[in-house]
N, C-alpha and C positions, 0 to 999 in steps of 0.2 A: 476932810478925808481926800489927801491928794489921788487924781488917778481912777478913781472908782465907779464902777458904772455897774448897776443893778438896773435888770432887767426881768420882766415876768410874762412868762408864759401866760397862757389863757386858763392855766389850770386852778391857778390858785390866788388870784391878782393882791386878794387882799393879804395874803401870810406877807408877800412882797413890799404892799403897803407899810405893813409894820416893822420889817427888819429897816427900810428905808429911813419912816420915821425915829429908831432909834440910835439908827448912824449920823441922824441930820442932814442925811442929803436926797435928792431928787429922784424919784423913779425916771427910769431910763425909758425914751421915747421908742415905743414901737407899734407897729400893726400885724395882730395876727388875723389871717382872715382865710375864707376856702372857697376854693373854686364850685362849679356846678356840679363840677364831676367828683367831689371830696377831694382835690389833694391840697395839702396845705401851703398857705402865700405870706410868709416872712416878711418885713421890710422894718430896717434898722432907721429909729428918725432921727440918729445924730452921730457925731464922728467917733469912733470908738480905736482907735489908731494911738497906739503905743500904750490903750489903758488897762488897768487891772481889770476885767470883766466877769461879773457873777450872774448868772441864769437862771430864777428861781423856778423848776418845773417838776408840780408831784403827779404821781403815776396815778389818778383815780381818771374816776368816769370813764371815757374813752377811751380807756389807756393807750390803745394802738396810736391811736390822733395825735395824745399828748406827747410821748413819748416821736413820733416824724416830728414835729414841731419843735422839739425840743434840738434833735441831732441838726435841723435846716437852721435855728436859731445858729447851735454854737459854729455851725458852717459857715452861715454868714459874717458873724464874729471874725471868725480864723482867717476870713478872708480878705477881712477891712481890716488886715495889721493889726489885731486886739495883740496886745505885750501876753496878753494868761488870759483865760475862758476857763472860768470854773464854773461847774453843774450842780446844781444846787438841787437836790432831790431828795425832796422827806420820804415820801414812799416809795422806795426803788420799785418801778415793776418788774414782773416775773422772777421776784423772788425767792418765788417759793418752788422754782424752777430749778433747785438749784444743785442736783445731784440726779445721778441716773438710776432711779427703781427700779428701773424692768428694763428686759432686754430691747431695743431699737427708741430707745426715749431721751426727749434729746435734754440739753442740758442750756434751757433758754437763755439763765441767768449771765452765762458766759457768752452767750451770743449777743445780749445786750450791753455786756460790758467790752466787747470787741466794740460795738455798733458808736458807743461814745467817742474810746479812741479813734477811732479810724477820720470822725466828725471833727475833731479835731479837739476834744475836749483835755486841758491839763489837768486838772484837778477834780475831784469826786467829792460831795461832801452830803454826806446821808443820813438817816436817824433810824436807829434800833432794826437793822437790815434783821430781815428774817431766817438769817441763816450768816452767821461770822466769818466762814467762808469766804462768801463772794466780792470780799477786800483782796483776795487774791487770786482773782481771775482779773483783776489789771494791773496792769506795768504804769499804772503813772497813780500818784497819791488818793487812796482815801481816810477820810475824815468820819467815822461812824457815829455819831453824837449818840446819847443817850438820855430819855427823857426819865431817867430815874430820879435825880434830884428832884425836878418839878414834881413827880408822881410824888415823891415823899411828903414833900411840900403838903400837896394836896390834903393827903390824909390825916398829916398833924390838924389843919383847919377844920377839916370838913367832918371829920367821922370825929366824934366825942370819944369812944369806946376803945378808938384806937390801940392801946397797951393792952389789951383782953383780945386781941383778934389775931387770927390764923392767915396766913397768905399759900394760897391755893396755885398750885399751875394746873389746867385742865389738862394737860398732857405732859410725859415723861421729857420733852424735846426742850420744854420752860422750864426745866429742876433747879439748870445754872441760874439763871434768871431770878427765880422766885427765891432760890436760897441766898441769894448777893443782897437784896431790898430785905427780906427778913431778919439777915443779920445786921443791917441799917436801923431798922428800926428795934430789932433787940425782941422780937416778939417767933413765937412758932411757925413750922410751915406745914401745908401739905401736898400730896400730890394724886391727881387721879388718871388711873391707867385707861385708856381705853383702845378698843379695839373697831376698825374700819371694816367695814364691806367692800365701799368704793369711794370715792372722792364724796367730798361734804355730806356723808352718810353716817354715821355711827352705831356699832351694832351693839357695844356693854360696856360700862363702867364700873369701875372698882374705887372705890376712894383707899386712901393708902398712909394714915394719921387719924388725929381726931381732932374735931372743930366742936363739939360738942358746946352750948353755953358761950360757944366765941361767935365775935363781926368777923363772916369771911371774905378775906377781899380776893379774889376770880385777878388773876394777872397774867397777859399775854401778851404775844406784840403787835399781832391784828384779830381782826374780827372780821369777818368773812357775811356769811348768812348766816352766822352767830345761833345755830343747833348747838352746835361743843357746847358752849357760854350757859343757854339756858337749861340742857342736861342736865349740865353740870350743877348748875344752882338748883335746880329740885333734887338733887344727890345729896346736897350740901345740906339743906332745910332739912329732908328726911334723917339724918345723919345728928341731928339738933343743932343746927346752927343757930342764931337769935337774929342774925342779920344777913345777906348778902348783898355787896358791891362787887362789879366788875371793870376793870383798870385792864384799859389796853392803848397801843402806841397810835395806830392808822385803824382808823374806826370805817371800814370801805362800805359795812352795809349795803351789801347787795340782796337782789331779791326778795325772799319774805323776812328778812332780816327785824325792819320795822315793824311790823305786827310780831314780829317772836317777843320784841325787849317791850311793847308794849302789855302784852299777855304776860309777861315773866314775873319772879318772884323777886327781884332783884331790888334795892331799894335806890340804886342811879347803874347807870353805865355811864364810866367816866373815858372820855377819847382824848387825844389831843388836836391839834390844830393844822396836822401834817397834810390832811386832806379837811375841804370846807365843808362844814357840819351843819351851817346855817338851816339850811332847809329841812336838816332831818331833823334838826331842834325841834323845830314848828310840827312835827308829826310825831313824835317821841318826846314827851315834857323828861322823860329819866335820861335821857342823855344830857350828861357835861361837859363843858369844853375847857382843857387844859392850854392856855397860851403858851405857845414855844419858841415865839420871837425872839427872844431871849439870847 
């Protein structure tokens, strides 16, 4: 691989490790580190001067952190002569930022895709962005990947029942989504309406088909504090479902997130690799992790 310099944020070292080991070359020397007072300290360990550069940085944990570190990263790049600085980010943050609701609100998504270009970033390349959109709030190329293949993938293995099962989107926003993989695999869909109070609140559902006698498989592109998720799947049992799995892209699990998928009715929660899942494995045996190094 002539020219190529992979490097990784603090956010996700190992996703990094794997894309590296499939290209056959060497993770790219760096230190991220921070001051006393938090701000973050960059330093490039090798010459990156007329080369192709990729930044591997997903939006979890800290997002704020990861996300300074990431724009000081490709800064530093742009600055040492990199020929292209491309940003490598499974989980774009502030995604879900990504339209104006209500009056004086702002439109984050756009402000973080300003915040790239301005850092000097040429290239974008992301996975299952939570709103299609926000490929068009920049002027220089994105790359949206999508982890539907591998989801496929998955279910052909993993679920026996697969041809007898329903694919649900817990809300009207996943229709497109859930109907594109449903007609992949050639099997039904459904969809459930629901209605908000306030942010990660939910006040009613409706389911909107039948899953009766079927494996339903729950399909989204994140999981949050994953209330929708498990709603959703006692809507689905009550409804006679025989099974529920749930397939989502960025598995963020924040808050009581872990105790909901523990308590729930679900038979796995399957995530992918976009953000590191290691630790929530170890506290949640129903979480699966989908490799997307790929």
């Amino acid at each position: 691989m002539p020219n190529i310099k992979v490097f990784s944020g603090s956010s996700h070292v190992d996703l990094a490790q794997k894309i590296c080991d499939r290209l056959g070359i060497e993770q790219g020397k760096v230190v991220t580190k921070k001051f006393s007072n938090g701000e973050c300290s960059v330093e490039i360990g090798e010459s990156v001067r007329g080369e192709d550069v990729y930044i591997v940085q997903s939006g979890c944990d800290e997002v704020n952190d990861m996300l300074m570190e990431l724009l000081i990263m490709i800064n530093a790049c742009k600055i040492a002569s990199a020929c292209r600085v491309t940003a490598l980010i499974p989980c774009f943050p502030y995604a879900r930022q990504d339209k104006k609701d209500k009056s004086r609100a702002p439109i984050s998504a756009k402000l973080v895709a300003n915040m790239l270009s301005v850092a000097g970033a040429d290239h974008i390349i992301t996975m299952d962005l939570h709103a299609s959109q926000i490929q068009g709030f920049f002027d220089i190329p994105v790359d949206n990947l999508y982890a539907e293949p591998a989801v496929i993938k998955w279910i052909k293995e993993n679920i026996q029942d697969w041809r007898n099962s329903c694919i649900v989107s817990p809300d009207a926003g996943g229709a497109k989504r859930v109907t594109s993989m449903a007609d992949r695999l050639n099997v039904d869909f459904a969809l459930i309406h629901k209605e908000r109070k306030r942010a990660n609140e939910v006040a009613s559902m409706v389911l909107v088909g039948d899953v009766k006698d079927q494996v339903a498989i729950l399909l989204d592109d994140m999981a949050d504090t994953c209330g929708t998720f498990c709603h959703a799947a006692e809507k689905l049992i009550e409804a006679g479902a025989s099974k529920v799995y749930a397939i989502c892209t960025h598995g963020i699990f924040s808050g009581p997130a872990i105790t909901r998928i523990n308590e729930s009715v679900f038979e796995a929660v399957v995530v992918t690799n976009t953000i590191p899942q290691e630790e929530r494995q170890k506290q949640a045996p129903k979480i699966q992790c989908i490799d997307i190094s790929s």
